[in-house]
PADRENTI-548939 format. One record per residue: residue number from 1; residue in one letter; x, z, y of N, C-alpha, C, O, CB in turn. Coordinates in pm, whole numbers, plus 50000, padded with zeros to 5 digits. Glycine has a CB too. Example, Ala and Ser with C-alpha at 12.3 -4.5 7.8 and 13.67 -1.06 7.14 Angstrom:
// PADRENTI-548939
+-----+--------+-------+-------+-------+-------+-------+-------+-------+-------+-------+-------+-------+-------+-------+-------+-------+
: num : residu :   n.u :   n.w :   n.v :  ca.u :  ca.w :  ca.v :   c.u :   c.w :   c.v :   o.u :   o.w :   o.v :  cb.u :  cb.w :  cb.v :
+-----+--------+-------+-------+-------+-------+-------+-------+-------+-------+-------+-------+-------+-------+-------+-------+-------+
:   1 :      A : 51319 : 50780 : 49431 : 51230 : 50780 : 49550 : 51320 : 50780 : 49670 : 51424 : 50846 : 49668 : 51131 : 50905 : 49553 :
:   2 :      S : 51285 : 50708 : 49775 : 51367 : 50714 : 49894 : 51290 : 50787 : 50003 : 51341 : 50804 : 50114 : 51408 : 50572 : 49940 :
+-----+--------+-------+-------+-------+-------+-------+-------+-------+-------+-------+-------+-------+-------+-------+-------+-------+
END
This chain:
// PADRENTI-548939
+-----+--------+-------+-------+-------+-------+-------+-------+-------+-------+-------+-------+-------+-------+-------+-------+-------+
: num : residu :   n.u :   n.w :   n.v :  ca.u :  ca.w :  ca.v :   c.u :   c.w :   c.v :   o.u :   o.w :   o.v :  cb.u :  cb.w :  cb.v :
+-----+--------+-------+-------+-------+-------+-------+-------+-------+-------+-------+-------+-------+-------+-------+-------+-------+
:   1 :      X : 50084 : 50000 : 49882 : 50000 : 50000 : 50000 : 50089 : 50000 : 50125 : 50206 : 50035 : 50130 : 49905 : 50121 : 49999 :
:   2 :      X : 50029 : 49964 : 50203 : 50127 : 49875 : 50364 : 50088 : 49984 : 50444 : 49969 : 50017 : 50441 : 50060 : 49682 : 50455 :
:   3 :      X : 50170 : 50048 : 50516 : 50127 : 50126 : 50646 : 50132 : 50079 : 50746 : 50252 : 50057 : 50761 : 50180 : 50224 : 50674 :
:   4 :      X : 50056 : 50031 : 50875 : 50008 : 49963 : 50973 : 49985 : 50034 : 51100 : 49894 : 50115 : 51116 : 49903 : 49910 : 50931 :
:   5 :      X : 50067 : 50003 : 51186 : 50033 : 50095 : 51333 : 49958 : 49969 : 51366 : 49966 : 49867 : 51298 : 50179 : 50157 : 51465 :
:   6 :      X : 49866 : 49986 : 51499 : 49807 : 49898 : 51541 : 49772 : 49979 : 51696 : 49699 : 50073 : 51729 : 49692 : 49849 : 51434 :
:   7 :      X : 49868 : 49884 : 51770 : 49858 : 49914 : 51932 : 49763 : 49867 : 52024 : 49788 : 49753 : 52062 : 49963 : 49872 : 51994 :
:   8 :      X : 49651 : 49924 : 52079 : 49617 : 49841 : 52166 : 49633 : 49794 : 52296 : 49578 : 49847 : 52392 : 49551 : 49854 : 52163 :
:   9 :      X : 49701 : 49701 : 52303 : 49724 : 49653 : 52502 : 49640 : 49583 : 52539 : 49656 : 49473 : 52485 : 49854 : 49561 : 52563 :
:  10 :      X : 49515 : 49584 : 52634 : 49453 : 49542 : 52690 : 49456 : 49584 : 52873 : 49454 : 49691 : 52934 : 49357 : 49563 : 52608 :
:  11 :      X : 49460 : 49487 : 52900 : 49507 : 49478 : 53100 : 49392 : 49478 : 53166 : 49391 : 49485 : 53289 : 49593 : 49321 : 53172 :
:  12 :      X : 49257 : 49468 : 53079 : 49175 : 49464 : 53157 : 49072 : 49579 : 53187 : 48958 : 49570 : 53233 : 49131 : 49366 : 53127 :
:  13 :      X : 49168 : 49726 : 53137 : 49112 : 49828 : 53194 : 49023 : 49896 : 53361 : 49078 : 49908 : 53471 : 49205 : 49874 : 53167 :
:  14 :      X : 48890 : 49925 : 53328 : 48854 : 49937 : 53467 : 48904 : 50083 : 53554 : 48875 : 50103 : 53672 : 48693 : 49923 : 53464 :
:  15 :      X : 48990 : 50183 : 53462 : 49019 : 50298 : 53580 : 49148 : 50229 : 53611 : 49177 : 50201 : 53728 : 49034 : 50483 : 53531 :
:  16 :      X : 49239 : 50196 : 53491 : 49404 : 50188 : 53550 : 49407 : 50016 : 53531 : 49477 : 49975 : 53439 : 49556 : 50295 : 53430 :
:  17 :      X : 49320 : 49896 : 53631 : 49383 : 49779 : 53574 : 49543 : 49808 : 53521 : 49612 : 49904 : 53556 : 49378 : 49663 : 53690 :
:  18 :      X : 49601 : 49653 : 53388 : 49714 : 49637 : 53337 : 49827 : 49737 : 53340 : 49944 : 49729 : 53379 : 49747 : 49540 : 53382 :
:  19 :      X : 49743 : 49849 : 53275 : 49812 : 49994 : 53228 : 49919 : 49940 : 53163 : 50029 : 49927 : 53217 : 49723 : 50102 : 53125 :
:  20 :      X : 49902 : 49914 : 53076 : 50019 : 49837 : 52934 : 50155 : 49773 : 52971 : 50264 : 49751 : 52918 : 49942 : 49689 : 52852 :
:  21 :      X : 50098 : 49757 : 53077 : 50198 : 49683 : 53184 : 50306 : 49716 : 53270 : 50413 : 49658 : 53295 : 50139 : 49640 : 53264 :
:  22 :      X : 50248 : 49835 : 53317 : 50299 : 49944 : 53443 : 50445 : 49969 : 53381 : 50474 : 49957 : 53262 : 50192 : 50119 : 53463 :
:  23 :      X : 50553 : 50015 : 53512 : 50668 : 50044 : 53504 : 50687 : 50197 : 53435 : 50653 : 50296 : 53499 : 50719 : 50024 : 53636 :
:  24 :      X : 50731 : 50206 : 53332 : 50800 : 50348 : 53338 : 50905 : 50358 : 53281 : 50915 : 50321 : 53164 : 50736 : 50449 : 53290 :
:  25 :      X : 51005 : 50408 : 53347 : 51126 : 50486 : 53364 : 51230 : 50329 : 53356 : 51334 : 50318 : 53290 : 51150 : 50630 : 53220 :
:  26 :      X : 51173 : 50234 : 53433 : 51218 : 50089 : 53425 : 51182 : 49993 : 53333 : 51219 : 49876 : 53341 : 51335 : 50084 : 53414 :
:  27 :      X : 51093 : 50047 : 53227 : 51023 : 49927 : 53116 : 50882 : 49947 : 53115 : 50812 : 50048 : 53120 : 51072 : 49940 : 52947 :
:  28 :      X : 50847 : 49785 : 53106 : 50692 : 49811 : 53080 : 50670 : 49929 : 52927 : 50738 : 49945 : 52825 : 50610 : 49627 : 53045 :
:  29 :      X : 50515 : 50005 : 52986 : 50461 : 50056 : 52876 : 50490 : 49989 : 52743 : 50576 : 50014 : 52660 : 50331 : 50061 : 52898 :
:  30 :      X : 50418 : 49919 : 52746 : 50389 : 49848 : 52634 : 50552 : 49776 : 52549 : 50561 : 49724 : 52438 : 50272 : 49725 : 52696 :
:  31 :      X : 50637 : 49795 : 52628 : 50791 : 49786 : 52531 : 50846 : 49935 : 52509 : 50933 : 49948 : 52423 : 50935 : 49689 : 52623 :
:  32 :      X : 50790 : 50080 : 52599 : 50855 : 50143 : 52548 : 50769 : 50184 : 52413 : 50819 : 50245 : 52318 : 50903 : 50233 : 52639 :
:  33 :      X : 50630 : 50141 : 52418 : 50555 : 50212 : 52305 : 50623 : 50119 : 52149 : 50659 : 50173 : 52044 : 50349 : 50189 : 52338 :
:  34 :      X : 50624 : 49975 : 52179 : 50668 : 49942 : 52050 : 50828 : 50018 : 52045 : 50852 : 50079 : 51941 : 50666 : 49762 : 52029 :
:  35 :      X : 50874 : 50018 : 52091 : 51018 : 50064 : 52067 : 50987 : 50199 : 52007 : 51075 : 50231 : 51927 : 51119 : 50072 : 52206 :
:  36 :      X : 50908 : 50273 : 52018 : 50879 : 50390 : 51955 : 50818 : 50417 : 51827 : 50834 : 50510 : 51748 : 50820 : 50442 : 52025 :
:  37 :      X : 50736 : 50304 : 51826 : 50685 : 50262 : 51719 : 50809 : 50209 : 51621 : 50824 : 50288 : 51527 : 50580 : 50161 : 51758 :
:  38 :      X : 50895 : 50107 : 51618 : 50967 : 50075 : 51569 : 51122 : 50177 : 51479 : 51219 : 50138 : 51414 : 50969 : 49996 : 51661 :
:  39 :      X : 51084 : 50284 : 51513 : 51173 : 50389 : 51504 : 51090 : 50465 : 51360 : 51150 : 50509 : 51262 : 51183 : 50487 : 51667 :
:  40 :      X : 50991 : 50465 : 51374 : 50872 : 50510 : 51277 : 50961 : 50479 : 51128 : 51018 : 50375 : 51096 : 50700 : 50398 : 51300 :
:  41 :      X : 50951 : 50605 : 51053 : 51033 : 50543 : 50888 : 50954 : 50505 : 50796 : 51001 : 50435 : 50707 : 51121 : 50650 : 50798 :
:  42 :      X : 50812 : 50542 : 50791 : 50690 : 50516 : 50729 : 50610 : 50408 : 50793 : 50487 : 50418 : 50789 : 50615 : 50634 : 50723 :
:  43 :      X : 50666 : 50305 : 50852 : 50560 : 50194 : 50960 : 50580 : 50080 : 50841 : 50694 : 50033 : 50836 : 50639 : 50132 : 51168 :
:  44 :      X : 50510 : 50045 : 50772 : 50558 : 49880 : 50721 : 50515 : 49765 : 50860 : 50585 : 49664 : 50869 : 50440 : 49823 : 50543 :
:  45 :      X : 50425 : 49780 : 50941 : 50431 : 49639 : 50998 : 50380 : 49735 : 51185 : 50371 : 49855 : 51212 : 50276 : 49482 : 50890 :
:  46 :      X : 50365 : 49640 : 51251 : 50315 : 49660 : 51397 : 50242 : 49639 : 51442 : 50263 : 49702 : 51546 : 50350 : 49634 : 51470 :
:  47 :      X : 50095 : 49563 : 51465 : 49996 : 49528 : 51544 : 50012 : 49510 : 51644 : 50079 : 49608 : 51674 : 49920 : 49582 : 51547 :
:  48 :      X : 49997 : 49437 : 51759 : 49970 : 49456 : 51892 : 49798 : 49351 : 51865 : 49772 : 49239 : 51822 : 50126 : 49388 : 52019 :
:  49 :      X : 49719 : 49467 : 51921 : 49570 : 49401 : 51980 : 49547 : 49402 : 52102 : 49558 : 49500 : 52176 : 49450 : 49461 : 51938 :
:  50 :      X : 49506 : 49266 : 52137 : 49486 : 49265 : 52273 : 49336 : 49151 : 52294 : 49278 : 49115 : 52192 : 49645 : 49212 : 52351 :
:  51 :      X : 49301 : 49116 : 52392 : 49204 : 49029 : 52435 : 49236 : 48882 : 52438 : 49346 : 48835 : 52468 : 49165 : 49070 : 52557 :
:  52 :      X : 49101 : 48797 : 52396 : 49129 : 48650 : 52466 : 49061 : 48666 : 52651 : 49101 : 48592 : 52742 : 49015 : 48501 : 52350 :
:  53 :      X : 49002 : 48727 : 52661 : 48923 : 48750 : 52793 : 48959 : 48742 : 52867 : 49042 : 48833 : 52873 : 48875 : 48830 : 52826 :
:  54 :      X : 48961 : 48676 : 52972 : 49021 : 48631 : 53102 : 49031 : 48727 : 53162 : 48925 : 48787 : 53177 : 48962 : 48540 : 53180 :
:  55 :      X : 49154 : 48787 : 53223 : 49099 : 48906 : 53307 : 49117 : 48941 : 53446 : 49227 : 48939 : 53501 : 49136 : 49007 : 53256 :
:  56 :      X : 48994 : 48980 : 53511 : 48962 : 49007 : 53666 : 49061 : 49003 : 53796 : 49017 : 49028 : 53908 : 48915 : 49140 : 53669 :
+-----+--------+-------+-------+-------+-------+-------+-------+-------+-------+-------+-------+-------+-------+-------+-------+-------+
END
């Protein structure tokens, strides 16, 4: 059996538009979360879910 993280980045949040996105500590979210993810010793694969939805 496969163990599966599954991230969701979606930009088209209505409190924080393109959260996933935002700077922290000089990298977008969304590279420091896979990088964290990727460290995981039990992860077989990664997900990123996101939208086809055009956004605002």
């Amino acid at each position: 059996m496969s163990v599966v993280a599954i991230l969701q980045a979606r930009v088209g949040s209505t409190r924080l538009p393109r959260k996933v996105l935002r700077d922290v500590a000089g990298q977008p979210m969304l590279v420091r979360d896979m990088r964290r993810l990727q460290r995981a010793q039990r992860l077989d694969k990664i997900v990123v879910a996101t939208t086809t939805e055009p956004q605002g």
